[in-house]
C-alpha positions in Angstrom: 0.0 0.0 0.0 2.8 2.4 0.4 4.1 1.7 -3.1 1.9 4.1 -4.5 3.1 7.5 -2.4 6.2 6.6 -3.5 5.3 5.7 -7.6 3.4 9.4 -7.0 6.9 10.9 -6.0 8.5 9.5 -9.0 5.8 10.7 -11.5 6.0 14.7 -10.2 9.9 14.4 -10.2 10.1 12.8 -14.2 7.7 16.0 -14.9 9.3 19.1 -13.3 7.9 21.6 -15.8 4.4 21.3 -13.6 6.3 23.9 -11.2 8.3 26.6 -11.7 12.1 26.8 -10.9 11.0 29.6 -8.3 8.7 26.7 -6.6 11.2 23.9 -6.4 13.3 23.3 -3.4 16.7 22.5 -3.5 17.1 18.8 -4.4 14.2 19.6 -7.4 16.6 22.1 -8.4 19.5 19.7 -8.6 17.9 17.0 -10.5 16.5 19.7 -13.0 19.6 21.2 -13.7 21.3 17.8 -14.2 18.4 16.9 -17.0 18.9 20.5 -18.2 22.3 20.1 -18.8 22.6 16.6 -20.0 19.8 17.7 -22.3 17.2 14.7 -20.6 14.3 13.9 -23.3 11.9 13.3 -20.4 11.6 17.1 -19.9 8.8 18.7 -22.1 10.3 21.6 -24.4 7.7 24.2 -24.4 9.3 27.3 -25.8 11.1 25.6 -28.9 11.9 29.1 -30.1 13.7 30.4 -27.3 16.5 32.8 -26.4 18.2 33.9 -23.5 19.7 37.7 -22.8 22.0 38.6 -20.0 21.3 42.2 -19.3 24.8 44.6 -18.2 25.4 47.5 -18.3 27.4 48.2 -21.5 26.8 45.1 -23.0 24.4 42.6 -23.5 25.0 38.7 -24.4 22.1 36.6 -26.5 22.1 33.2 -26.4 19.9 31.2 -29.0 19.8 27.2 -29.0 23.3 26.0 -31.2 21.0 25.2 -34.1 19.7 28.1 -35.2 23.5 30.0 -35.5 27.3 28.7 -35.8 27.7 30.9 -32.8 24.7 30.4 -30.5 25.7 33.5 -28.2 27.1 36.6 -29.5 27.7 39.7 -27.0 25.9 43.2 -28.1 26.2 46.9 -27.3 23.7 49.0 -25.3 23.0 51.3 -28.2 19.6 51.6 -29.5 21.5 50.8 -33.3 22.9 47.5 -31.5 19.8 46.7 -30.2 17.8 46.7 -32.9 20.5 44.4 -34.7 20.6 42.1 -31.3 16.6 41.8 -32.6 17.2 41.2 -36.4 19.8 38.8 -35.5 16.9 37.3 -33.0 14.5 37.1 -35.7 17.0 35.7 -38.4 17.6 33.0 -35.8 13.7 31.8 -36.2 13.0 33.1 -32.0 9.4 34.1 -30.8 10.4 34.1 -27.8 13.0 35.8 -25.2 14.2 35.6 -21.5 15.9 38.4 -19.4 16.6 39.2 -15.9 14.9 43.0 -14.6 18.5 44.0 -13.7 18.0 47.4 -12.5 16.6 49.7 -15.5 19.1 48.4 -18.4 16.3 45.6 -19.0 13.8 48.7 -20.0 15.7 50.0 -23.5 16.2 46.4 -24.7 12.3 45.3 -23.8 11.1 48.4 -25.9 13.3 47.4 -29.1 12.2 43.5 -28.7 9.0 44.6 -28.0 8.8 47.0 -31.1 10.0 44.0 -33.1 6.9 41.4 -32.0 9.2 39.2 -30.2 7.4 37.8 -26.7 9.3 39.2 -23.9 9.8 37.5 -20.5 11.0 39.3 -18.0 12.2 37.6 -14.8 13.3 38.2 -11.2 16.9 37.1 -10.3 16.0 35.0 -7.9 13.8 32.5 -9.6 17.0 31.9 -12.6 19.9 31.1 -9.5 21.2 28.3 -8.2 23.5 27.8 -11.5 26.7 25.4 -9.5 30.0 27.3 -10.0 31.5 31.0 -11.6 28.6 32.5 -13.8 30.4 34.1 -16.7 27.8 36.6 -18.7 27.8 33.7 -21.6 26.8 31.1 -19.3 23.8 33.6 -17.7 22.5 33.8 -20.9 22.7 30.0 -21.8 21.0 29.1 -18.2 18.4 31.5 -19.1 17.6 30.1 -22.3 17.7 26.5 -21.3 15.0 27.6 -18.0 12.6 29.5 -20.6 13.0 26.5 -23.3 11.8 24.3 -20.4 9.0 26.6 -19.7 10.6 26.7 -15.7 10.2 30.7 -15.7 7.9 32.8 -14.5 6.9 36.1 -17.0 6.4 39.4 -14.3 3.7 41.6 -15.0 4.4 44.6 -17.3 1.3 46.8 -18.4 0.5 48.4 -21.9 2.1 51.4 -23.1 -0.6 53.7 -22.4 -0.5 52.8 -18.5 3.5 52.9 -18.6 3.1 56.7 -19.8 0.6 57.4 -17.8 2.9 56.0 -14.6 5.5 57.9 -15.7 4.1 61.0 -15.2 2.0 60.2 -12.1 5.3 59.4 -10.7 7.6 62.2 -11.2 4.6 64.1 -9.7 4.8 62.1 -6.6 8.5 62.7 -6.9 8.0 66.4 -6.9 5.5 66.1 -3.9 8.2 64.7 -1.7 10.9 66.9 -2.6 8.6 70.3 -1.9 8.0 68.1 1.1 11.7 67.9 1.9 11.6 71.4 1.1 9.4 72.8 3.5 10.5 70.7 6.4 14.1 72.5 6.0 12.5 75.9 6.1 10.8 75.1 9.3 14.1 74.2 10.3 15.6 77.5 9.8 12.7 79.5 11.0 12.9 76.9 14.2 16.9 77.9 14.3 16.2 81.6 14.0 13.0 81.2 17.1 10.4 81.7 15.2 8.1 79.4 15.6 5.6 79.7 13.1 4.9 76.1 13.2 3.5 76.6 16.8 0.6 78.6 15.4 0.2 77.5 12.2 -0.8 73.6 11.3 1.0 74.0 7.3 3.7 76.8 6.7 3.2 75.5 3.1 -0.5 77.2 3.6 -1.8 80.7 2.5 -0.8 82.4 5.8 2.4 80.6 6.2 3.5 81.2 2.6 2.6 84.8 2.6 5.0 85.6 6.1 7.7 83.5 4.7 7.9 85.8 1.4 7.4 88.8 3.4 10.2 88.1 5.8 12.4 87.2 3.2 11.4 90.5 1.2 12.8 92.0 4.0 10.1 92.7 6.8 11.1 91.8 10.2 8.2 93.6 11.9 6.2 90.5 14.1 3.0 92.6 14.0 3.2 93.6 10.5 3.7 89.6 9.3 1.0 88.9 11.2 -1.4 90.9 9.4 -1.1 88.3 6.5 -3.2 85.8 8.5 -5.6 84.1 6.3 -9.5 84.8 8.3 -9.4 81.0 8.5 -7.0 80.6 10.3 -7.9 79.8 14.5 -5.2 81.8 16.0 -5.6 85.8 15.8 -2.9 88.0 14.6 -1.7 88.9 18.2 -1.0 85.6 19.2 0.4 84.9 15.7 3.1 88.2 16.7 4.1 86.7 19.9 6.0 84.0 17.8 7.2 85.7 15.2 10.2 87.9 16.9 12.9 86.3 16.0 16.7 86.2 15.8 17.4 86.9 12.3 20.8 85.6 11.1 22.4 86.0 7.7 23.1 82.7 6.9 20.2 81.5 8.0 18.2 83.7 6.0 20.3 82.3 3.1 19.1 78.6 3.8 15.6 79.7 3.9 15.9 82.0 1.1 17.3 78.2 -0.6 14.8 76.2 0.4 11.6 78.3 0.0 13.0 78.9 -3.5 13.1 75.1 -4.0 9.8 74.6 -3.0 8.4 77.2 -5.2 10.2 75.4 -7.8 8.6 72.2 -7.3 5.1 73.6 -7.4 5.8 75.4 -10.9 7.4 71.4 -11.7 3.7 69.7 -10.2 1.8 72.4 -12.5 3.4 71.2 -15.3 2.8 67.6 -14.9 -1.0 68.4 -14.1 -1.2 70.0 -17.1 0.8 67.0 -19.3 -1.2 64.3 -17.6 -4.5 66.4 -17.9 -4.0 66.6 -22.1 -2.9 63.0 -21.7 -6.0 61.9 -19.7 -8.5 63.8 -22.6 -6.4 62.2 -25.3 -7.4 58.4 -24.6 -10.2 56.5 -25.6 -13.5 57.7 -24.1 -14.5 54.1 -22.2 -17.5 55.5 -20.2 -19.6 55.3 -23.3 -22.1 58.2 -22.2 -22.1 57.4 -18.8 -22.4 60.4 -16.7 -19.9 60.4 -12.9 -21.6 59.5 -9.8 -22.2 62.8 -7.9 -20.4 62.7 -4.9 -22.1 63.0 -1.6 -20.1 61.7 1.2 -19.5 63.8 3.3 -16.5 63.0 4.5 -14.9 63.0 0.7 -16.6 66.8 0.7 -14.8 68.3 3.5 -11.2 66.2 3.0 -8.8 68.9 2.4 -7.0 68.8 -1.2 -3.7 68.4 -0.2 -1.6 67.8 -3.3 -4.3 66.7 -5.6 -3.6 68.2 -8.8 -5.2 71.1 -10.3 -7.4 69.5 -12.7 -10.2 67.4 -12.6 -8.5 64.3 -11.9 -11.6 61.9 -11.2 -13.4 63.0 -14.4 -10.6 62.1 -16.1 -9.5 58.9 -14.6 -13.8 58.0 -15.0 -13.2 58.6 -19.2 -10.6 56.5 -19.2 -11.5 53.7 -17.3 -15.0 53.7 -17.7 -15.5 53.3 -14.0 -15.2 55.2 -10.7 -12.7 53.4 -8.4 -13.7 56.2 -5.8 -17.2 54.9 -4.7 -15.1 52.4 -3.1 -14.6 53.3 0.6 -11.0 54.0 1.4 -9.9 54.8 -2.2 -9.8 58.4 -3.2 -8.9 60.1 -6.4 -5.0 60.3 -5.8 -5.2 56.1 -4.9 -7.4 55.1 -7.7 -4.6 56.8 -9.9 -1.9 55.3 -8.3 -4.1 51.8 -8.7 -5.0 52.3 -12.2 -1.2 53.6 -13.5 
């Protein structure tokens, strides 16, 4: 009765392609790569057409099976003139079908060009191609990777269309710009802090109306607590006497400097965010209309009404993001406008 446990055993192990090399353990791993290399008929080819690419940084090395060329791996530049002959040579060598590791962002130039010539790209994590014995040389990483994805033992990661890759482009260096004004404004409290006045004590967001106005006015030159004070915003909770009492301060010329610096930078980074509201707002109206008539929920929450804006851009982001999508990610609780962007790119 215990025969058949064991007869089960041998069946997985003669038919490793069922898992991927990411999902074996160690002894799997082993008795794969010996098949692999002594070229064992009892594992199932399923990529005939395969190749392999060991991504550098200068250079590149293809590996195609020793069939299809007199010299099955050749090294290539990082050029895009090099690349696109890495693909015709690709293509002259009969391959659909290509593996390469996401090694830092060299992989992205040579996906575009294979992409641009209709070969199918898989693009792998390290970790799951490892556990070749010995000194990898770049001609061996590419063999290895080509023997895996002929075996079908890799696992393709997720990469999404062009449209959502622009569209993530620009969403992130927005967010990039977000932090750095953040950055920004956490040094200018800094020097106001080193200089005792402490604006932050009164105000909730320097970066604000009130706070910005005082900040320009004391570094146009007015050092007068009462007369910065009359810049308070009505909105603000504290009144202009108690925002005085905080703003004597003990003004120092280098200090001044650093503020001067950083308040500059942060202005700079909002002129940056405009711009990429504006790019992703033309991008947003440029796509395909997938609402089909449908007119936006109205929104009624009132929580969502009386959330402060924050960094949202200056556009109508949710109409937008509803057009293209033909849905509105924000009826679900806990996702606003700025996550369902961040979801959808």
């Amino acid at each position: 009765m215990k025969a058949k446990p064991q007869e089960k055993n041998k069946r997985a192990t003669n038919h490793p392609t069922q898992h991927h090399w990411h999902e074996m353990n160690r002894k799997q791993r082993r008795e794969t790569m010996r098949k692999i290399q002594s070229e064992d008929l009892s594992l199932e080819v399923i990529h005939p057409d395969a190749a392999g690419i060991d991504i550098g940084n200068e250079s590149h090395y293809a590996a195609v099976p020793p069939s299809r060329d007199s010299q099955p791996v050749r090294c290539f530049g990082c050029t895009t003139a090099e690349l696109k002959a890495m693909a015709a040579w690709l293509q002259q060598c009969r391959i659909r079908t290509v593996a390469m590791q996401s090694t830092g962002v060299y992989w992205v130039g040579v996906y575009d060009i294979l992409e641009q010539a209709g070969l199918e790209v898989y693009l792998v994590n390290a970790r799951d191609t490892k556990n070749l014995p010995g000194h990898k040389s770049d001609v061996q990483e590419s063999q290895w990777l080509m023997k895996l994805h002929t075996y079908g033992l890799l696992r393709n990661s997720f990469r999404p269309s062009q449209k959502i890759r622009t569209m993530r482009t620009y969403w992130r260096q927005r967010n990039d710009l977000v932090q750095s004004a953040s950055r920004h404004i956490l040094r200018v409290q800094k020097a106001l802090t080193q200089m005792n006045v402490q604006l932050a004590n009164v105000l909730s967001d320097i970066s604000g109306v009130t706070g910005q106005a005082i900040i320009k006015a004391i570094l146009a030159g007015e050092r007068n607590p009462h007369k910065l004070a009359e810049f308070r915003d009505p909105r603000v909770q504290a009144s202009e006497e108690e925002i005085a009492h905080y703003l004597e301060g003990n003004w120092q010329p280098d200090l001044l400097f650093v503020l001067k610096q950083e308040q500059d930078g942060y202005e700079f980074c909002q002129q940056q965010m405009a711009e990429c509201d504006r790019q992703l707002a033309q991008y947003l109206q440029q796509r395909e209309d997938r609402s089909q008539g449908a007119p936006l929920p109205e929104e009624k929450r009132k929580g969502r009404l009386k959330k402060k804006s924050g960094n949202k851009p200056q556009f109508d982001l949710r109409t937008g993001l509803f057009r293209m999508s033909g849905t509105d990610l924000t009826r679900i609780d806990g996702i606003d406008v700025m996550t369902a962007t961040t979801v959808i790119s």
